[in-house]
Each structure stands twice: as C-alpha cells, then as structure tokens.
DSSP file (Angstrom, degrees, kcal/mol; ACC not computed):
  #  RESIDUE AA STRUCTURE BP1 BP2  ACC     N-H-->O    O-->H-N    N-H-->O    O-->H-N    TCO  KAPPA ALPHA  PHI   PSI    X-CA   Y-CA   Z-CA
    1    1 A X              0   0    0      0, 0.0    79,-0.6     0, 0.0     2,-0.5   0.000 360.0 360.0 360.0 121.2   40.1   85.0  195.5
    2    2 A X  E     -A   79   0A   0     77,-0.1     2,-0.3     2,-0.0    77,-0.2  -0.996 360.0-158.0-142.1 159.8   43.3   85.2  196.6
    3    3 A X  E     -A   78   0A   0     75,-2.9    75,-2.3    -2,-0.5     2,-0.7  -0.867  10.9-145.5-117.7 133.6   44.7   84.2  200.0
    4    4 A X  E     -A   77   0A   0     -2,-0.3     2,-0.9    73,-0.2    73,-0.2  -0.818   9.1-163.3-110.0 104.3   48.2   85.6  201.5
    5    5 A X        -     0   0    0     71,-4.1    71,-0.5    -2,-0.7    27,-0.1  -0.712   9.8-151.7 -90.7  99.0   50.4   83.2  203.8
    6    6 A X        +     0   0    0     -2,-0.9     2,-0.3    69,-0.2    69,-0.2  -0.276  30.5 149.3 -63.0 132.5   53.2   85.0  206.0
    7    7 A X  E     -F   74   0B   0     67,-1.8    67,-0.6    -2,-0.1     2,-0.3  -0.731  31.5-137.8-165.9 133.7   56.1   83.1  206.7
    8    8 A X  E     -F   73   0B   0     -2,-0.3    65,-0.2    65,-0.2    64,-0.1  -0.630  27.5-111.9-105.8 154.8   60.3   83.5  207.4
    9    9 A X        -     0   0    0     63,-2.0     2,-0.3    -2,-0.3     3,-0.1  -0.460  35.3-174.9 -50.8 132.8   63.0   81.7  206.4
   10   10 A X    >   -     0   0    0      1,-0.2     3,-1.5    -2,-0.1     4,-0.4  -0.878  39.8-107.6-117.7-168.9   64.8   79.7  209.3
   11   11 A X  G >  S+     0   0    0     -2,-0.3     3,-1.9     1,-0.2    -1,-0.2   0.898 112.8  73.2 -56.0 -62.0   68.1   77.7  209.0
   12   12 A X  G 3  S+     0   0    0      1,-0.4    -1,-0.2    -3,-0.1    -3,-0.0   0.633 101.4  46.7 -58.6 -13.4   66.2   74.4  209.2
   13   13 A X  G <  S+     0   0    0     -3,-1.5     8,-3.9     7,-0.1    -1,-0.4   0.573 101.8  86.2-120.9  15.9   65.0   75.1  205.7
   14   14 A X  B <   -G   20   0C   0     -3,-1.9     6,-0.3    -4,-0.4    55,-0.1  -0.789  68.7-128.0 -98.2 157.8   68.2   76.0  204.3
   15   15 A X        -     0   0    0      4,-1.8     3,-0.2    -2,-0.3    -1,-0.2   0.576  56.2 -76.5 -80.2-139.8   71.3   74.3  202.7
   16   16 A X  S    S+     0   0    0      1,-0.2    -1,-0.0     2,-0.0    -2,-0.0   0.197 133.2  46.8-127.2   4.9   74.8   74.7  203.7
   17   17 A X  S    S-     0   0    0      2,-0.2    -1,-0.2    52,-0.0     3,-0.1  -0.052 116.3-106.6-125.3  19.2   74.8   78.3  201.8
   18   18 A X  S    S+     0   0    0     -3,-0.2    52,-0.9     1,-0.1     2,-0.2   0.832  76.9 136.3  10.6  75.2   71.7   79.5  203.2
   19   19 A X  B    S-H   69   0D   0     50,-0.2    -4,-1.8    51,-0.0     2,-0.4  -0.586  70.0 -92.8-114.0 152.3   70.0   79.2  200.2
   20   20 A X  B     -G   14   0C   0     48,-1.7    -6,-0.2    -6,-0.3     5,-0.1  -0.700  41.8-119.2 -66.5 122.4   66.2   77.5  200.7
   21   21 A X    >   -     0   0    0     -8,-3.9     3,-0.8    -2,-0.4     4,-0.4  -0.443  33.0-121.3 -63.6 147.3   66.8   73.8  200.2
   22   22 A X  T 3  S+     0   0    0      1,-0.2     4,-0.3     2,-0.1    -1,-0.1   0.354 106.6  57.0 -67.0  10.5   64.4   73.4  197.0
   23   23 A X  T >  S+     0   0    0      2,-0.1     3,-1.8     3,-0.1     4,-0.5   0.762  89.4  76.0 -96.0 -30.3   62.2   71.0  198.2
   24   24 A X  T <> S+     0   0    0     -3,-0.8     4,-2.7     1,-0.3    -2,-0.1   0.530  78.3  71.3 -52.2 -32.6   61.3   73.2  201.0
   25   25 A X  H 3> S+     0   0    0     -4,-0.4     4,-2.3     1,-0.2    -1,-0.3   0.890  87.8  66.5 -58.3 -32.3   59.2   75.3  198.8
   26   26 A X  H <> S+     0   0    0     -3,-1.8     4,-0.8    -4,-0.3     5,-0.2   0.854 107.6  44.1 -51.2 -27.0   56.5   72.2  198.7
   27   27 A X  H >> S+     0   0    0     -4,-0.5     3,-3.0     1,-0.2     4,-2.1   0.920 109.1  49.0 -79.1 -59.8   55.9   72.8  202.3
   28   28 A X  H 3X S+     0   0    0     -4,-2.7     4,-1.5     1,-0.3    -1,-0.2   0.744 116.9  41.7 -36.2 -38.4   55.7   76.1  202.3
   29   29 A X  H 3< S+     0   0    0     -4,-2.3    -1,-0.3     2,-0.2    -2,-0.2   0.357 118.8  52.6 -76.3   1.5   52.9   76.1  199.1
   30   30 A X  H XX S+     0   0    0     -3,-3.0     3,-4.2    -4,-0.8     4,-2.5   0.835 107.1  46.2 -74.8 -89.9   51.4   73.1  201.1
   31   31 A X  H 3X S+     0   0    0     -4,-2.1     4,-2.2     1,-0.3     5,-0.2   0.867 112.7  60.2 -36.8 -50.9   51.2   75.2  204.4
   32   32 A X  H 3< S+     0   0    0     -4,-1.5    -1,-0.3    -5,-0.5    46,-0.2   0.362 106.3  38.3 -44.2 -23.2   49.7   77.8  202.1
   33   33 A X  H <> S+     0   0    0     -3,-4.2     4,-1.9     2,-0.1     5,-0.4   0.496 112.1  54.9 -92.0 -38.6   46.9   76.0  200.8
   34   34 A X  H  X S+     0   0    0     -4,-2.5     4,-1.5     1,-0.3     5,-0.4   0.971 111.5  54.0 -65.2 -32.9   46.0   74.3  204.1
   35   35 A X  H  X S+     0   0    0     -4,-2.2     4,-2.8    -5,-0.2    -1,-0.3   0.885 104.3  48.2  -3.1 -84.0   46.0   77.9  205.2
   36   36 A X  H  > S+     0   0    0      1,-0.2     4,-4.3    -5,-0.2     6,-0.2   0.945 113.9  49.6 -64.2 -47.7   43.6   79.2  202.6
   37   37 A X  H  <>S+     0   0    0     -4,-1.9     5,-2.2     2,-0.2     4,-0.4   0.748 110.5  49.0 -35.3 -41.9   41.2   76.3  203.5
   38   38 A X  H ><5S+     0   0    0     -4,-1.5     3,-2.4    -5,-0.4    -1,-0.2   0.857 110.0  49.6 -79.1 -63.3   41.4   77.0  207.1
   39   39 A X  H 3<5S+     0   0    0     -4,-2.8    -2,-0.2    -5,-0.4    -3,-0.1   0.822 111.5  55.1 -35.5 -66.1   40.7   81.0  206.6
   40   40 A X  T 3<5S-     0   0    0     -4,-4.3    -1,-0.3     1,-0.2    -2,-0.2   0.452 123.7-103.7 -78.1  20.8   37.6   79.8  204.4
   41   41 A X  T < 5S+     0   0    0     -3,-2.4     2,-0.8    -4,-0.4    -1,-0.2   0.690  74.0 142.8  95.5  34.5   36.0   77.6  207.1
   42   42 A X      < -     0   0    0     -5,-2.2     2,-0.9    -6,-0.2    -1,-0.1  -0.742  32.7-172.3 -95.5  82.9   37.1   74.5  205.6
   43   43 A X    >>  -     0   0    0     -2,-0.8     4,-2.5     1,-0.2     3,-0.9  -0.629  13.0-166.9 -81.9 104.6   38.1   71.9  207.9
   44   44 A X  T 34 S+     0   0    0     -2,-0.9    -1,-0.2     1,-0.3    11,-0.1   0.446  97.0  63.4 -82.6  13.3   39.8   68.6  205.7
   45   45 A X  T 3> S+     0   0    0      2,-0.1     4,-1.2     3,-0.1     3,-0.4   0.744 111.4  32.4 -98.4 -44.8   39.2   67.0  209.5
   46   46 A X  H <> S+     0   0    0     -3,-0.9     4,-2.3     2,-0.2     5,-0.5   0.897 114.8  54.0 -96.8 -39.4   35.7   67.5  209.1
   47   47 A X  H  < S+     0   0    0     -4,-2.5     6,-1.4     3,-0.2    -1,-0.2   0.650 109.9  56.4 -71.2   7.1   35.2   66.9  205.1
   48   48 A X  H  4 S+     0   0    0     -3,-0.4    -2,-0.2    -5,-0.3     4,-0.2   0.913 111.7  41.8 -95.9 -25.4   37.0   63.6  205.9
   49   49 A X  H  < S+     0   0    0     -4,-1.2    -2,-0.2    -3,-0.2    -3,-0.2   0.896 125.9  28.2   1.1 -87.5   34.3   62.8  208.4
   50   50 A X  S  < S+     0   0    0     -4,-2.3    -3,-0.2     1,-0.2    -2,-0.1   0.997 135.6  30.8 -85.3 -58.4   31.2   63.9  206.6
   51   51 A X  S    S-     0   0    0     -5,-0.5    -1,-0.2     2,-0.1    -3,-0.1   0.530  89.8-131.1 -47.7 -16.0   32.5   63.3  203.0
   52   52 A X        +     0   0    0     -6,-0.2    61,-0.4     1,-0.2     2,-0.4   0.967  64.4 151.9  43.5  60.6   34.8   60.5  203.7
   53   53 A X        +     0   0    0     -6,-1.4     2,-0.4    59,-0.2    -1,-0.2  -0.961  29.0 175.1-119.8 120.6   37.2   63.2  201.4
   54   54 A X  B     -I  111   0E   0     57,-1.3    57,-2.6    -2,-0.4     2,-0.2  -0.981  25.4-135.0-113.1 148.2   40.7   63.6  201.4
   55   55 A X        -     0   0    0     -2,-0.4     2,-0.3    55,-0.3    55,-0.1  -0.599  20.1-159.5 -79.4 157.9   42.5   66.1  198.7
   56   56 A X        -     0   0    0     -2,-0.2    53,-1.9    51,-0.1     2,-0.3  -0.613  23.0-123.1 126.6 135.2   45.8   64.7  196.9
   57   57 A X  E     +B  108   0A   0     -2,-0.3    51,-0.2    51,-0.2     3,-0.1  -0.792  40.3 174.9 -90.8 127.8   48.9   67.0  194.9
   58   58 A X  E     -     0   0A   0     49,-2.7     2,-0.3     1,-0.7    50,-0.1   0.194  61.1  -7.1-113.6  -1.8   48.2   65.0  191.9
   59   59 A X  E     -B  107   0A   0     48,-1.6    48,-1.5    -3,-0.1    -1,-0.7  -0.918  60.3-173.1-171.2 162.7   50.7   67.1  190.0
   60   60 A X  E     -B  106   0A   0     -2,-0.3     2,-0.3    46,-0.2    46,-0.2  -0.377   7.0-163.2-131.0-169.7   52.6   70.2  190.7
   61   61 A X  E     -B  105   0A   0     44,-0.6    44,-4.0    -2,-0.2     2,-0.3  -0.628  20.4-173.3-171.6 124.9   54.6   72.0  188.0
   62   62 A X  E     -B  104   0A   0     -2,-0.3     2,-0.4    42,-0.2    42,-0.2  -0.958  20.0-159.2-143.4 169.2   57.0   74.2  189.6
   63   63 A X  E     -B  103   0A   0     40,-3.3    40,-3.4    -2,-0.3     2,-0.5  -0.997  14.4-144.9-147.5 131.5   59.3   76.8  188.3
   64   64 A X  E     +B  102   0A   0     -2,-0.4    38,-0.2    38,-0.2     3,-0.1  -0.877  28.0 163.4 -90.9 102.7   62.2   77.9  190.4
   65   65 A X        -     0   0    0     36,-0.8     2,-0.3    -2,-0.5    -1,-0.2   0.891  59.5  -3.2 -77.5 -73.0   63.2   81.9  190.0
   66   66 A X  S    S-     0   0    0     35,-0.0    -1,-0.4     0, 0.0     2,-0.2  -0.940  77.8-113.2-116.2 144.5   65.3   83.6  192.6
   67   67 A X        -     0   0    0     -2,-0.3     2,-0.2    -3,-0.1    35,-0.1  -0.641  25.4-141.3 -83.5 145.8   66.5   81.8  195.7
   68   68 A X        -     0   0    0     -2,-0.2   -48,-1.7    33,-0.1     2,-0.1  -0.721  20.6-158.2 -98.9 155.8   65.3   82.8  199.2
   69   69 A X  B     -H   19   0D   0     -2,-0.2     2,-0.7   -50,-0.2     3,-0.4  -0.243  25.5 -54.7-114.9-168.0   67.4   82.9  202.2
   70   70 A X  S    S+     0   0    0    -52,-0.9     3,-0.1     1,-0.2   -60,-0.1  -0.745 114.0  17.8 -64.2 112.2   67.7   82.9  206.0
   71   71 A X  S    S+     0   0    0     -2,-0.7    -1,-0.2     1,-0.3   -61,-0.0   0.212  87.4 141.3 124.7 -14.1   66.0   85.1  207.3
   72   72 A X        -     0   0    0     -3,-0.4   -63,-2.0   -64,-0.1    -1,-0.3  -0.219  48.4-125.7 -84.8 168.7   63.7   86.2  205.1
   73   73 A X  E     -F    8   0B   0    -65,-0.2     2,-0.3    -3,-0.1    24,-0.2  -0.718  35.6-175.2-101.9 145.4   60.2   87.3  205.1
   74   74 A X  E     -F    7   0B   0    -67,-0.6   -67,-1.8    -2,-0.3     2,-0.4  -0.816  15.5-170.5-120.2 158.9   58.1   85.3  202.6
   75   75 A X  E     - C   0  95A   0     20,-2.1    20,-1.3    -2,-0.3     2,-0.4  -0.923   9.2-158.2-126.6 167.2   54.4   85.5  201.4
   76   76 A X  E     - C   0  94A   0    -71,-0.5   -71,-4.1    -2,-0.4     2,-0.5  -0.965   9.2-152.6-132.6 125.0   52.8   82.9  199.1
   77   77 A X  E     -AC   4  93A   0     16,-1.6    16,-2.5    -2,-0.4     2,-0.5  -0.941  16.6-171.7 -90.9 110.4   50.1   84.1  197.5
   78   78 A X  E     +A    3   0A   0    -75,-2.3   -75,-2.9    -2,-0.5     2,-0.2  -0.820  11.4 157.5-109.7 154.5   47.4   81.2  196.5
   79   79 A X  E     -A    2   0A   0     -2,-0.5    12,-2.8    12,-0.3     2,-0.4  -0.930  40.9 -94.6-158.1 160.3   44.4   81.3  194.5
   80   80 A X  E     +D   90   0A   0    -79,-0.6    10,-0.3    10,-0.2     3,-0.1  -0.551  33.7 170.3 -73.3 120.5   42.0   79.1  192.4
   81   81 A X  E     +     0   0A   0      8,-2.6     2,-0.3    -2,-0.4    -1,-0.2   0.592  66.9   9.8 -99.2 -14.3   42.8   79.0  189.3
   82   82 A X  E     -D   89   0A   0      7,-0.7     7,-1.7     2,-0.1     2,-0.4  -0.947  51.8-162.0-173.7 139.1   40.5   76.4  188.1
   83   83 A X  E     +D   88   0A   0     -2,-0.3     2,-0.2     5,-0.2     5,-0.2  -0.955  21.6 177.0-139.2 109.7   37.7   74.7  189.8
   84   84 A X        -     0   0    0      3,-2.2    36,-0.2    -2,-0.4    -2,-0.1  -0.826  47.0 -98.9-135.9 165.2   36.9   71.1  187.8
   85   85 A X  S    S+     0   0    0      1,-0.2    35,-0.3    -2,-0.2    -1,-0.1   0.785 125.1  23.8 -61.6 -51.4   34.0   68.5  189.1
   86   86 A X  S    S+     0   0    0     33,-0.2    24,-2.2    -3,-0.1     2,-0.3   0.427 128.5  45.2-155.5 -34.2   36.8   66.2  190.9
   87   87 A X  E     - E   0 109A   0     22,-0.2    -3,-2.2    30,-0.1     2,-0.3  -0.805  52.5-152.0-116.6 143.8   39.6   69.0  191.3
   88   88 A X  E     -DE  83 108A   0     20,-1.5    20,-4.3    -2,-0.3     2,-0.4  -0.919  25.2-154.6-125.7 155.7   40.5   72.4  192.3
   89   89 A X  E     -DE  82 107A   0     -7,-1.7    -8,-2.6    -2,-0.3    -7,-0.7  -0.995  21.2-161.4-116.7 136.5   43.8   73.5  190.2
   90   90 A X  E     -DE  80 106A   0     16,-1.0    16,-2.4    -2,-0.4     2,-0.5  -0.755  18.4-147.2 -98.0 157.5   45.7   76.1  192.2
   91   91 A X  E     - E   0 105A   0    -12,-2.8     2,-0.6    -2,-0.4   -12,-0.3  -0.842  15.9-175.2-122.2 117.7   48.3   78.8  191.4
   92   92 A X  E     - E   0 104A   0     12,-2.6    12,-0.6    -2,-0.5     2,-0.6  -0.694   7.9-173.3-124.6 150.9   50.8   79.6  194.1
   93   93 A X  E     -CE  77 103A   0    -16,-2.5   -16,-1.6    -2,-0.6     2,-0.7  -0.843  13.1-156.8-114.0 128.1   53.5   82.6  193.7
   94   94 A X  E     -C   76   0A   0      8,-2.8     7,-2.8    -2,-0.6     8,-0.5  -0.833  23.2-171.0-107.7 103.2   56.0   82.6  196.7
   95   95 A X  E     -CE  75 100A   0    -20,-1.3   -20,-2.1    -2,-0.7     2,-0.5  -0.709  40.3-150.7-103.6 164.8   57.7   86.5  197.1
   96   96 A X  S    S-     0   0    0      3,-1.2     2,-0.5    -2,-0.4     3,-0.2  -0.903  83.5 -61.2-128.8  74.0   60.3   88.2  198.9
   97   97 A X  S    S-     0   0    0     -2,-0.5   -22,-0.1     1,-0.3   -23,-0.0  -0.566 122.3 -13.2  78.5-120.9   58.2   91.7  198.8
   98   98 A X  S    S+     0   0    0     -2,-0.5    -1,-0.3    -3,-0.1     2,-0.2   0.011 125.1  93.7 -98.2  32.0   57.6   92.8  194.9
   99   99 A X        -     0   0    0     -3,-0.2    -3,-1.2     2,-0.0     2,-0.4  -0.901  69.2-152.6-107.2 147.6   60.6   89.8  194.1
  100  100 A X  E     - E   0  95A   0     -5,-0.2    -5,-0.2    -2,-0.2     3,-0.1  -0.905  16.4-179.8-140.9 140.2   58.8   86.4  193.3
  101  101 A X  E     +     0   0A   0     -7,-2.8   -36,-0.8    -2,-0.4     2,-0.3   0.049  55.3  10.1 -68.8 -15.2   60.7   83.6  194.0
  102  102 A X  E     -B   64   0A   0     -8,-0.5    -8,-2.8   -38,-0.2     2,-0.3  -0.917  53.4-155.5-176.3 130.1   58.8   80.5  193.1
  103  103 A X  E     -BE  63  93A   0    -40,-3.4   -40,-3.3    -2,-0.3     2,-0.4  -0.970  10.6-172.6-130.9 157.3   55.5   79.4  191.2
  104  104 A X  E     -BE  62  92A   0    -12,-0.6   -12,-2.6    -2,-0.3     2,-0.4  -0.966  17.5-163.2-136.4 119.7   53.3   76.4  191.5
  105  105 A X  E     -BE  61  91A   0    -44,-4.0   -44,-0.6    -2,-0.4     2,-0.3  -0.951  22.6-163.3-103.5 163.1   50.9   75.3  189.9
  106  106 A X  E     -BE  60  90A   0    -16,-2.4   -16,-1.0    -2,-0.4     2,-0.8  -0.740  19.4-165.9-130.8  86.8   48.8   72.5  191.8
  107  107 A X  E     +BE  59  89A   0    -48,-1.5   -49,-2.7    -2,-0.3   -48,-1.6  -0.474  16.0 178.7 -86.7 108.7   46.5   70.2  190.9
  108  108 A X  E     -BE  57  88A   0    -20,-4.3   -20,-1.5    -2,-0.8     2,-1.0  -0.882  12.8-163.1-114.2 135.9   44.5   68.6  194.3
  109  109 A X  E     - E   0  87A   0    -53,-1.9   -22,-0.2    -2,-0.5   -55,-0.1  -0.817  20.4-113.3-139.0 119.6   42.0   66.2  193.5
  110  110 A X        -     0   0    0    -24,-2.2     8,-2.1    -2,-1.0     2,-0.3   0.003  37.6-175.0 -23.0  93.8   39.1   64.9  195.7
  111  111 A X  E     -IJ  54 117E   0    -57,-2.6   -57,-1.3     6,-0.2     2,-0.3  -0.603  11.1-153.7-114.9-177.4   39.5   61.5  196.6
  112  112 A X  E >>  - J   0 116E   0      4,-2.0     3,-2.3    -2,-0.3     4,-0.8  -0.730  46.7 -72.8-126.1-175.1   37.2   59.1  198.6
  113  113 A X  T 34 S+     0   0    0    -61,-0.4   -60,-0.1     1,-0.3    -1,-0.1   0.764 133.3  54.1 -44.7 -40.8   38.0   55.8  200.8
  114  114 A X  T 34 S-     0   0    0      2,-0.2    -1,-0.3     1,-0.1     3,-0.1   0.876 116.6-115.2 -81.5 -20.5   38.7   53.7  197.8
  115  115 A X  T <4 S+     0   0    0     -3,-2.3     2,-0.4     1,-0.5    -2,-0.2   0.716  76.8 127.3  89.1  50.8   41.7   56.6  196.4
  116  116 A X  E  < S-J  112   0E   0     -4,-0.8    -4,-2.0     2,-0.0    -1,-0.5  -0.992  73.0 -94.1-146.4 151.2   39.5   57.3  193.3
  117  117 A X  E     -J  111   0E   0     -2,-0.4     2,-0.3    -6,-0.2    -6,-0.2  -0.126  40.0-175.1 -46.7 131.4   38.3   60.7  192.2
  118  118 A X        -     0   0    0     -8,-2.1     2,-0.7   -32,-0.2    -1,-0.0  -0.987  39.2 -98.0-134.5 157.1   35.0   61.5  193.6
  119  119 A X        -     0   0    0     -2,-0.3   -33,-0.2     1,-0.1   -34,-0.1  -0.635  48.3 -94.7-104.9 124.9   33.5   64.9  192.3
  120  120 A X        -     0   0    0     -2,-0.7     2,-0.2   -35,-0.3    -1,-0.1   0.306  48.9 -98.9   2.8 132.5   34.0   67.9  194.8
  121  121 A X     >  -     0   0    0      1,-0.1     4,-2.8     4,-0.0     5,-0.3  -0.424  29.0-123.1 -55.5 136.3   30.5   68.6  197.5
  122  122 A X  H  > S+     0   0    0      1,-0.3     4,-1.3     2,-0.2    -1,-0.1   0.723 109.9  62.8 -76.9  -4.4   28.3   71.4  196.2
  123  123 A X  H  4 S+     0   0    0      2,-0.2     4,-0.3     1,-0.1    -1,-0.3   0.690 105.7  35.5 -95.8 -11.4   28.9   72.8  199.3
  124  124 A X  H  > S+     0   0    0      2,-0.1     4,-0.7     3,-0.1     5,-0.2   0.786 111.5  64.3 -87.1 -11.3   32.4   73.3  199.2
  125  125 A X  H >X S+     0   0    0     -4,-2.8     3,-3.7     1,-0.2     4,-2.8   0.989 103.4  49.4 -47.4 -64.2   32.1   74.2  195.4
  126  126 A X  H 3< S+     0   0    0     -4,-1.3     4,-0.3     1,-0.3    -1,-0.2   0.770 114.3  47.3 -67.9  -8.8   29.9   77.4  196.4
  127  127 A X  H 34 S+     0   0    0     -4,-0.3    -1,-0.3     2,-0.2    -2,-0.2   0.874 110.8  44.6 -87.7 -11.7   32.7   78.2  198.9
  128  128 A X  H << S+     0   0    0     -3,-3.7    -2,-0.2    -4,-0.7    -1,-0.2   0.831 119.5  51.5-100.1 -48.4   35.7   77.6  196.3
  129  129 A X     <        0   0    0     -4,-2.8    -1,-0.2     1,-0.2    -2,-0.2   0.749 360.0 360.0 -63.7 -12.5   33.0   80.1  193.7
  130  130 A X              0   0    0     -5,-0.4    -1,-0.2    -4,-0.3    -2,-0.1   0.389 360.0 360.0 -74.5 360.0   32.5   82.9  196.3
C-alpha cells in the first residue's frame, strides 16, 4: 500500500538561502501520514473516542539527501512497512519528481490513557493489512 501526499515548498519552510529548513521535513512526513490515515477512513478523532488511542513518533531515523527549495513541488510517498501488535513502522520517501530528497523511517506506537503501548484494534489491523 502506498499513499502519495502532494505538497509545495513556500518561504515559511525555508532558511535564509531557500533551502528547506531541516526540521520542516517532520511536518511534511507527519502531514503525510495523517493524510494516509485520513484517505483510509481512519479518523485518530474517533479511534481516540472509541479506543481511548492516540499514536506517538516513537523513533524516526531520517536520512537527509538533496535539499528542496522554494517553490517546489513535493510528494511523500508513505507506506507500511511493518505492522507489529502495539505499532505500525512506516517508510516515508519525500521527492522532487524522480529526485528523492529525504527518507524516514517511523515508528508510531498505539498508546492508551495511561501513555503505555496497548496492542493496535483488529479493526484497524485489517485496514493497515488490506
């Protein structure tokens, strides 16, 4: 499964060379998941509700290529890379066309009222398996 997030550069996410500040990529692979979630009928308003579930980055590992600029058109490409009882691990690839710019990997892990792992609903499993 993999999910495609459109998005352009504007100054506000650039440096004083209009370069993309590096931190800026976390939103964008952020926006990029909430994104993919959204597309697959996933509301994190409504699994916090009926699950009392929030998802957590508990680790990222990211690996900086090419810098992106003003003005450009971006995709992030996400997809599941790993699906574990408590966790989904993602991998997300940020391009400028056939150029990529940026990888993530993402580790989000289910947590419940107390902020401790609780293992994933079997009905969002079958959607994350689909």
């Amino acid at each position: 499964m993999m999910h495609e997030f459109a998005l352009r550069v504007y100054i506000e996410d650039t440096d004083m060379g209009g370069i993309v500040y590096h931190a800026n990529y976390l939103k964008f692979v952020e926006r990029a998941r909430s994104e993919m979630l959204r597309g697959l009928g996933i509301s994190q308003i409504d699994l916090n509700q009926k699950y009392d579930l929030l998802f957590v980055v508990r680790k990222m590992t990211c690996d900086y290529i090419l810098p992106a600029r003003y003005d450009d058109e971006l995709i992030v490409e996400t997809s599941v890379k790993k699906l574990r009882r408590a966790s989904v691990i993602f991998q997300q690839d940020v391009k400028r066309g056939d150029e990529l710019l940026f990888q993530a990997e993402v580790v989000v892990v289910a947590v419940g009222a107390q902020m401790r792992a609780i293992a994933l609903p079997d009905e969002l499993r079958d959607v994350f398996v689909s």
